[in-house]
N, C-alpha and C positions, 0 to 999 in steps of 0.2 A: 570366549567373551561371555561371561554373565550379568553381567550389570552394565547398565545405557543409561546414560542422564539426558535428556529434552531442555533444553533451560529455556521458556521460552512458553506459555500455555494459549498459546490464540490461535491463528489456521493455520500455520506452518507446524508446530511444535506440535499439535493432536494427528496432524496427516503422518508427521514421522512417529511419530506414538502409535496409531493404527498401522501403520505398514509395517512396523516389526512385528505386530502380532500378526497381523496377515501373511506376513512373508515365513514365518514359522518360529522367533524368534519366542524363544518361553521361559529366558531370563528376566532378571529385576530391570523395568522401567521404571524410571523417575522421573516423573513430570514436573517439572515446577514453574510456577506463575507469578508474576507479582500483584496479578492484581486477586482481589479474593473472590471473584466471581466464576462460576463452571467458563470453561471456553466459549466464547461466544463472536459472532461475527459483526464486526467493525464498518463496513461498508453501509450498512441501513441506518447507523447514527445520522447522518446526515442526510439523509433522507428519511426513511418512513419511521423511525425514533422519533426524530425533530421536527417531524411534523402531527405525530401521535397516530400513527395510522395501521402502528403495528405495539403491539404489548411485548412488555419486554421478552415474555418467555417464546417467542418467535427470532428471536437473533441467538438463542444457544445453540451453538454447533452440535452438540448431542444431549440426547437426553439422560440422566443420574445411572440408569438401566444399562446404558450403549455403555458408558463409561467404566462402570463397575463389571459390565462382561469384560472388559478388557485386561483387568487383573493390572491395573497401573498403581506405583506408588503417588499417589498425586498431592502434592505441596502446595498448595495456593496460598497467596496474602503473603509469599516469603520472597525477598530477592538474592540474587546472586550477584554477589559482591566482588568476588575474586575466581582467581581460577589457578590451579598449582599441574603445567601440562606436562609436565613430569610426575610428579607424584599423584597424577590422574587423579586429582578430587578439586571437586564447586564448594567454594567458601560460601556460605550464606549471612544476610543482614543479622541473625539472630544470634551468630556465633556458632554457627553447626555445620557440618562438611558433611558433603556427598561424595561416596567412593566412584570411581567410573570406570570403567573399560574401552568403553565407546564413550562419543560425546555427540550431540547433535546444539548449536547454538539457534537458535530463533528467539532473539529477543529483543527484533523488532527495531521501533525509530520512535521519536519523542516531538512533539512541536518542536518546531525551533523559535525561540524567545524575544520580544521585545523589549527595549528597557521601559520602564514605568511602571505604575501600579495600576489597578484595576482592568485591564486584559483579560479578554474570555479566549479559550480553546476548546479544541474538540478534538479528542482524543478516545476517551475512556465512557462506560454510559455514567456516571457520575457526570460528565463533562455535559454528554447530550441532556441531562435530564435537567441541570441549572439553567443552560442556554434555553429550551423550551419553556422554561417555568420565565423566562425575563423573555422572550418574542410573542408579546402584547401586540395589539391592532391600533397603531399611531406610533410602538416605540420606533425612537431613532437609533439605526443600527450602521454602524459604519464598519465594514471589513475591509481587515489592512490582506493583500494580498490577491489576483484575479487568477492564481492556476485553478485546477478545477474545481481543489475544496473549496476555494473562495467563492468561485463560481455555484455551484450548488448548494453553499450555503446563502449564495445573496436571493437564492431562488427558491431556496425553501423561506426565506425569511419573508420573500414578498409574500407567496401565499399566504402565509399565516397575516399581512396586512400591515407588516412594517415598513419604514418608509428607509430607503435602503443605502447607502451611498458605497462603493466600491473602488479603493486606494488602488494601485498598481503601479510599481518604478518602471515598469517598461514603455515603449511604446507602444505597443500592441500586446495586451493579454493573451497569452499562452501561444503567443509565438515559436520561441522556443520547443513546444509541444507539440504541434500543431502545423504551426507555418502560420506568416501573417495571412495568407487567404481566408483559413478559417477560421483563426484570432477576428479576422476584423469581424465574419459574419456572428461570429457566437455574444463578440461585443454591441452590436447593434440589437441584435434579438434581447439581450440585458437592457439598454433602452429603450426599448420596446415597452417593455415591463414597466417600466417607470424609473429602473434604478438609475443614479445618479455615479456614472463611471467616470475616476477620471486617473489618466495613464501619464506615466510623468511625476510622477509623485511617490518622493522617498519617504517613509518612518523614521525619525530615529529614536523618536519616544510618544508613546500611545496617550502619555498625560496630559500631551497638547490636545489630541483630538477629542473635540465637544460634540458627544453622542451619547445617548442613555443606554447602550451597548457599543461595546467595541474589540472586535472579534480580529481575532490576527489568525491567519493561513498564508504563511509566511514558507512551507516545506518543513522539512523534519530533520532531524539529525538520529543516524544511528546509535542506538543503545551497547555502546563498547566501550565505555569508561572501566567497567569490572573486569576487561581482559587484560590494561596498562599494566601491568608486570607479567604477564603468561606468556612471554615470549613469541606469541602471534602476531601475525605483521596485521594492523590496522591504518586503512585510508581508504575515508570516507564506508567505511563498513568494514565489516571481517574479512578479509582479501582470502579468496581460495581458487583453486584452479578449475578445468571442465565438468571436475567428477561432485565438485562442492567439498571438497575437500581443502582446510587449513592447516591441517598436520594431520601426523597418522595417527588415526584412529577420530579424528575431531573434524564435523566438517558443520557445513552453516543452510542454511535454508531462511527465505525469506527476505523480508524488506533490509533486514541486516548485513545478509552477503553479498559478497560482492567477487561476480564469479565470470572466468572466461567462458561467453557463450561461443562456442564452435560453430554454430550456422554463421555469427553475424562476425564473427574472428575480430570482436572486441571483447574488453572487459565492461561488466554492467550490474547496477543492483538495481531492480525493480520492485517499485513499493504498490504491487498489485493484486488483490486479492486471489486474483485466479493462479498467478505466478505462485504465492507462499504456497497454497497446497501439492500446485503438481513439484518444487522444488524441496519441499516437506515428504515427499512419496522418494524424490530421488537419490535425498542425503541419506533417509534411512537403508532404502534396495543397495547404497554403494559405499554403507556401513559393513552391512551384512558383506559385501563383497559381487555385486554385481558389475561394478566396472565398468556400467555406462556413461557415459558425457551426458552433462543436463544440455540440451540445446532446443531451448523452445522458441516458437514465436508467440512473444509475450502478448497477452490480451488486456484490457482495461475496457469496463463503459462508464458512461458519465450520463447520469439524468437530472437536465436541465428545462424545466419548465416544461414543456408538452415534447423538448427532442429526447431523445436517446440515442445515444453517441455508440459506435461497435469499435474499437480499434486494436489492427493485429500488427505486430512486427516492431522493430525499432527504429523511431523514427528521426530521434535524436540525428544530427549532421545530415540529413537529407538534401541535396540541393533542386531539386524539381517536384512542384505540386501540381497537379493535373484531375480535373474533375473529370470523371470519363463514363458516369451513369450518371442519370437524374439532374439537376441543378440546385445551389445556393437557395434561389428564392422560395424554390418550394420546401426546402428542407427534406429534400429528398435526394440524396446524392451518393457516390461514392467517388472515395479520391486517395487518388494512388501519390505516394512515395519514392520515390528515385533515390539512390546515391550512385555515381558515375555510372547512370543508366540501369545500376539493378537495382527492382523491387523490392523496398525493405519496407514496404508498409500501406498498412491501407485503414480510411476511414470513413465511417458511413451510417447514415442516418433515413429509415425509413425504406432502406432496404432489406429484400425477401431474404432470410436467413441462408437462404439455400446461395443465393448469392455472393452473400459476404465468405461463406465457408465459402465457394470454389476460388476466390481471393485470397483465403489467406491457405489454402495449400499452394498458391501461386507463389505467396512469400514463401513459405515451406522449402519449395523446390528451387528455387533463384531463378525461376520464370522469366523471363525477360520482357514479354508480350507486352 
């Protein structure tokens, strides 16, 4: 194998880019990006971007120096358009093809779209940097959507002193996610705030709603339109099995794959920043031929107004929630996860770190305690 294509340039696509060179790999890497920006990390848009608290050159994942020791071919501002996994080469937007040997895909997920005109998203810092320049002190901002982007965007938008309103078709915001216990509490603390929550309430088009912003966090859709003819199976992401593997020599990392995790012996894509890099370290090590199963327990936080959220495992189909540290009122708790009695998850707010980590070796291990 001399040549590896990345397709894919944000935290999955440089973690596998950096672990072939670590791992001893001194073939042609090709990076390529669609957007024209160095790789940079996506999680702080929506918070210390969008609230200005941080300058742009603290969200690049590396600096020009780190990047350039790496001896990458790196492509930005180009897309990958197609894919030929037989004759191993990446079609790109410009009309140009990349040869491969290996393939790593990381390219990610996209808002998913409302109908109507005038809709704000946040995605890209293009994205963060309109919405900040329109979150005025008086604008009215209504976000369509309460999972967590919506959620910390309706909470970065208070600070800055916007008067805030929050759509949601469910009955309880981030249910789903969470469970309704801490659905209701994170929805009350949004009241709290001032924000005007209300659950119940479908979109089907943004042109009705009357607000001098109107922001949709509606979830994402995988970026796998350019694989429809490569003969990879896609649903709801790049479909690969334990190792992150779609075919041989081709496997996936990040919010795009969607891969059998062996701890939790479901299939799952996780759109989490901590997830893309260690899955980005795995596809490359089980390129080269390491042979390991990716089997993590997945992490995510969320910071909303004065909480911050820790959460490990997957908590998706849980049927039992259990607060079993601290309490709700204080916001200071931790609260564990069940499904048919095993621990597949825990979340916690205001708990000593040391804490939270011997919980989630508990998920780790299938603990029962």
């Amino acid at each position: 194998m001399k040549r590896v294509v990345v397709v894919g340039a944000s935290a999955a696509g440089l973690a596998a880019a950096e672990t072939l060179r670590r791992e001893g790999f001194t073939g042609t890497v090709t990076l390529i990006g669609e957007e024209p920006s160095s790789p940079y990390d996506r999680p702080p848009l929506s918070k210390q971007v969008l609230s200005a608290r941080w300058d742009l050159d603290r969200i690049l994942l590396r600096s020009d120096a780190h990047l350039k020791a790496l001896d990458l071919d790196i492509r930005l501002g180009v897309r990958a358009d197609s894919l030929d996994a037989d004759g191993r080469t990446v079609g790109l937007a410009d009309g140009g093809t990349v040869p491969f040997d290996g393939l790593i895909v990381a390219t990610g997920v996209r808002p998913r779209p409302l109908p109507g005109s005038g809709a704000r998203y946040l995605r890209t810092i293009e994205d963060a940097l309109a919405l900040r320049e329109s979150l005025r002190p008086g604008t009215r901002v209504t976000i369509v959507g309460a999972g967590f982007l919506g959620a910390e965007c309706a909470a970065a938008a208070v600070a800055l002193g916007c008067s805030v309103e929050l759509l949601e078709p469910a009955p309880v915001p981030l249910a789903h996610a969470v469970g309704p216990l801490l659905g209701e509490h994170l929805s009350e603390i949004h009241r709290s705030h001032g924000v005007v929550l209300r659950t119940g309430v479908a979109v089907a088009d943004v042109s009705a709603i009357d607000a001098d912003v109107v922001w949709v966090a509606i979830g994402s859709q995988p970026n796998v339109e350019w694989l429809a003819a490569s003969g990879l199976t896609v649903d709801d992401g790049l479909v690969c099995d334990s190792y992150c593997a779609a075919a041989p020599g081709i496997y996936a990392a990040g919010d795009v794959a969607r891969w059998h995790n062996p701890l939790f012996g479901v299939d799952m894509r996780i759109e989490h920043r901590t997830n893309a890099a260690e899955q980005g370290m795995a596809a490359a090590r089980n390129l080269l031929g390491a042979g390991r199963p990716f089997a993590p327990v997945p992490y995510f936080w969320s910071d909303q107004y004065d909480l911050k959220l820790h959460a490990f495992g997957y908590l998706r189909g849980h049927d039992t929630v259990s607060i079993v540290e601290g309490s709700l009122a204080s916001n200071r708790f931790l609260a564990t996860y069940r499904k048919e009695g095993r621990l597949v998850g825990v979340v916690a707010a205001g708990m000593p770190p040391k804490v939270v980590r011997s919980w989630r070796q508990a998920v780790l291990s299938g603990d029962s305690r």
